[in-house]
LOTORDREN-631537 format. One record per residue: x, y, z of N, C-alpha, C, O in turn. Coordinates in steps of 0.1 Angstrom, whole numbers, padded with zeros to 4 digits, always signed. Example, Ala and Ser with C-alpha at 12.3 -4.5 7.8 and 13.67 -1.06 7.14 Angstrom:
<sites>
+0132-0057+0078+0123-0045+0078+0132-0033+0078+0142-0033+0085
+0128-0022+0071+0137-0011+0071+0129+0000+0079+0134+0011+0080
</sites>
This chain:
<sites>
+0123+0019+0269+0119+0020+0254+0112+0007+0250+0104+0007+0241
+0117-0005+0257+0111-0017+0251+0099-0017+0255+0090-0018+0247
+0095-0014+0271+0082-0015+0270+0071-0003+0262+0059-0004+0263
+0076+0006+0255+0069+0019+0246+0065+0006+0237+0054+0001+0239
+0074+0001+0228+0075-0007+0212+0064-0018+0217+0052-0016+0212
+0064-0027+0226+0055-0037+0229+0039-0033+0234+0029-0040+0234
+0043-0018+0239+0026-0017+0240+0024-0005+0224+0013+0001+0222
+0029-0004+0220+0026+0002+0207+0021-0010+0193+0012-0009+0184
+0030-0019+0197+0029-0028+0187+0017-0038+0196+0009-0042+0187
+0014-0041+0207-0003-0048+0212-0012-0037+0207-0022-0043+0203
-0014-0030+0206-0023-0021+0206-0025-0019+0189-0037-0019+0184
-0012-0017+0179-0012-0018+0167-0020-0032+0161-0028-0031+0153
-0017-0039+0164-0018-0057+0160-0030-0060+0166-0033-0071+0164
-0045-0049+0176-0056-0051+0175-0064-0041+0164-0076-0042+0163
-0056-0034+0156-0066-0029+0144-0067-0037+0131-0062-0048+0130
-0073-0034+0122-0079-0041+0109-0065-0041+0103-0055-0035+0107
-0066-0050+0091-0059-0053+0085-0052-0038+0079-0043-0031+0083
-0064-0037+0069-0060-0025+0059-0052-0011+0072-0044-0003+0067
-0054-0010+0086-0051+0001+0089-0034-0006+0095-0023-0001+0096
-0037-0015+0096-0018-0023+0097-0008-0017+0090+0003-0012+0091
-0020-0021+0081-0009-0019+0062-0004-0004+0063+0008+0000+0063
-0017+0002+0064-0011+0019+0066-0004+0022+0078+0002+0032+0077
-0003+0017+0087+0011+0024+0097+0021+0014+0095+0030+0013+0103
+0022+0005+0085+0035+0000+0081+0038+0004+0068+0049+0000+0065
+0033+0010+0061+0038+0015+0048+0047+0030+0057+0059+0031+0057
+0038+0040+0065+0041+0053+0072+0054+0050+0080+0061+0060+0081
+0058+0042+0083+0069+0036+0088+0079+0033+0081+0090+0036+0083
+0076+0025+0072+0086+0023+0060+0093+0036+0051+0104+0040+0049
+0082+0038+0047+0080+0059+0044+0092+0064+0051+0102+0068+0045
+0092+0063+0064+0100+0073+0075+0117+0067+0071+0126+0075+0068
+0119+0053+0070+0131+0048+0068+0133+0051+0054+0143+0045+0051
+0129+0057+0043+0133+0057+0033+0141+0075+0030+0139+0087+0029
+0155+0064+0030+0167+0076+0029+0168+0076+0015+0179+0072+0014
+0165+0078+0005+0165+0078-0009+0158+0095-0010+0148+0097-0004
+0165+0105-0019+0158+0118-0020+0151+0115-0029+0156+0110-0040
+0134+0118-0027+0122+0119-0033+0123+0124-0048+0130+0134-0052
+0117+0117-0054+0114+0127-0070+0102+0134-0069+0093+0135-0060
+0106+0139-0080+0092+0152-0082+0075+0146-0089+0074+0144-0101
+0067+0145-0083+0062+0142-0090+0046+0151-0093+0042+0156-0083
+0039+0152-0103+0027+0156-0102+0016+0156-0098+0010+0145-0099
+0008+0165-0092-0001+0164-0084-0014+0155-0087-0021+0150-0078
-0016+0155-0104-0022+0148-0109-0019+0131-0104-0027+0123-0098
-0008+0128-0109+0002+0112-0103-0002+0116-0091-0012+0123-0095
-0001+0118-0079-0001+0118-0068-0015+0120-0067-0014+0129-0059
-0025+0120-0068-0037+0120-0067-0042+0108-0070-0050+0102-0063
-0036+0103-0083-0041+0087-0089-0034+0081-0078-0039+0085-0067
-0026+0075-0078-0015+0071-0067-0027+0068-0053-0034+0057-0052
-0028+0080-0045-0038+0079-0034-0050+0073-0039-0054+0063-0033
-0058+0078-0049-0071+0073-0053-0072+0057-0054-0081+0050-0050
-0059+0053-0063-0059+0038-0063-0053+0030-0053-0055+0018-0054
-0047+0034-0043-0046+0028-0028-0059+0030-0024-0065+0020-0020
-0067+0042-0024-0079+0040-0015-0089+0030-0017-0097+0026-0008
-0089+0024-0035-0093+0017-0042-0093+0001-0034-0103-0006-0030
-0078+0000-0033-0075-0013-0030-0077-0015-0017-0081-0026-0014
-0074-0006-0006-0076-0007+0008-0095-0008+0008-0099-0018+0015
-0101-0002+0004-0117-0001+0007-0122-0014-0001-0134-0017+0001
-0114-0021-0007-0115-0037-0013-0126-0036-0026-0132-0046-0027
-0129-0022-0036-0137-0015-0046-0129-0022-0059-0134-0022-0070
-0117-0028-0055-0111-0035-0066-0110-0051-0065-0111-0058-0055
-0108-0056-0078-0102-0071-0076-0090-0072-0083-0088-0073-0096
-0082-0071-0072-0066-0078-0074-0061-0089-0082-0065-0099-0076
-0055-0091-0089-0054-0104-0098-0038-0104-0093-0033-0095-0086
-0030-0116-0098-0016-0119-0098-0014-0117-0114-0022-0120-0123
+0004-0109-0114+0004-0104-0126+0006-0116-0142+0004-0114-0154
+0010-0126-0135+0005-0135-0145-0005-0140-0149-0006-0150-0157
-0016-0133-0144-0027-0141-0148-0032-0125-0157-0038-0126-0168
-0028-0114-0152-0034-0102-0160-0025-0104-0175-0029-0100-0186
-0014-0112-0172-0007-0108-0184-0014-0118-0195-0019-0115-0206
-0014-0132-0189-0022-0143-0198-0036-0137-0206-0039-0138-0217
-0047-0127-0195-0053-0121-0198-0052-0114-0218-0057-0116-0229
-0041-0104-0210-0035-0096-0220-0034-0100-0237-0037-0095-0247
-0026-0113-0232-0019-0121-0245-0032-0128-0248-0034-0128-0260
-0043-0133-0241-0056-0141-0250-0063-0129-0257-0072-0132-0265
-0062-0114-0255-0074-0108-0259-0066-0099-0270-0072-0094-0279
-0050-0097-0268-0045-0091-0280-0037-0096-0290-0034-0091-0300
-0032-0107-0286-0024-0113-0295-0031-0131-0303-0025-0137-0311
</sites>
């Protein structure tokens, strides 16, 4: 079995970043014992659209303090 995990994980650890991310989120996914909520297909469409967003790098990511400072200079 150890040698399965070590040539799975050499072989994982030569793809791109963003495709990392996705067989470690898919993995995490799998360990998650918590029963699912329900949610809309609409939500679940945003949801994917804006991961595809941030994986395809179509966005710029800020740190939430800095969106929030944003926030407070432009509404308050």
């Amino acid at each position: 079995m150890m040698s399965e995990v070590k040539s799975i994980t050499e072989n994982a650890l030569k793809l791109s970043a963003p495709a990392r991310a996705c067989i470690v989120e898919i993995l995490l996914e799998s360990l998650d014992f918590e029963e699912d909520f329900l949610i809309s297909d609409q939500w679940r469409n945003e949801i994917f659209q804006r991961c595809d967003e941030i994986d395809n790098g179509n966005v710029e990511l800020i740190a939430g303090e800095v969106a929030m400072t944003r926030l407070r200079e432009k509404y308050l």
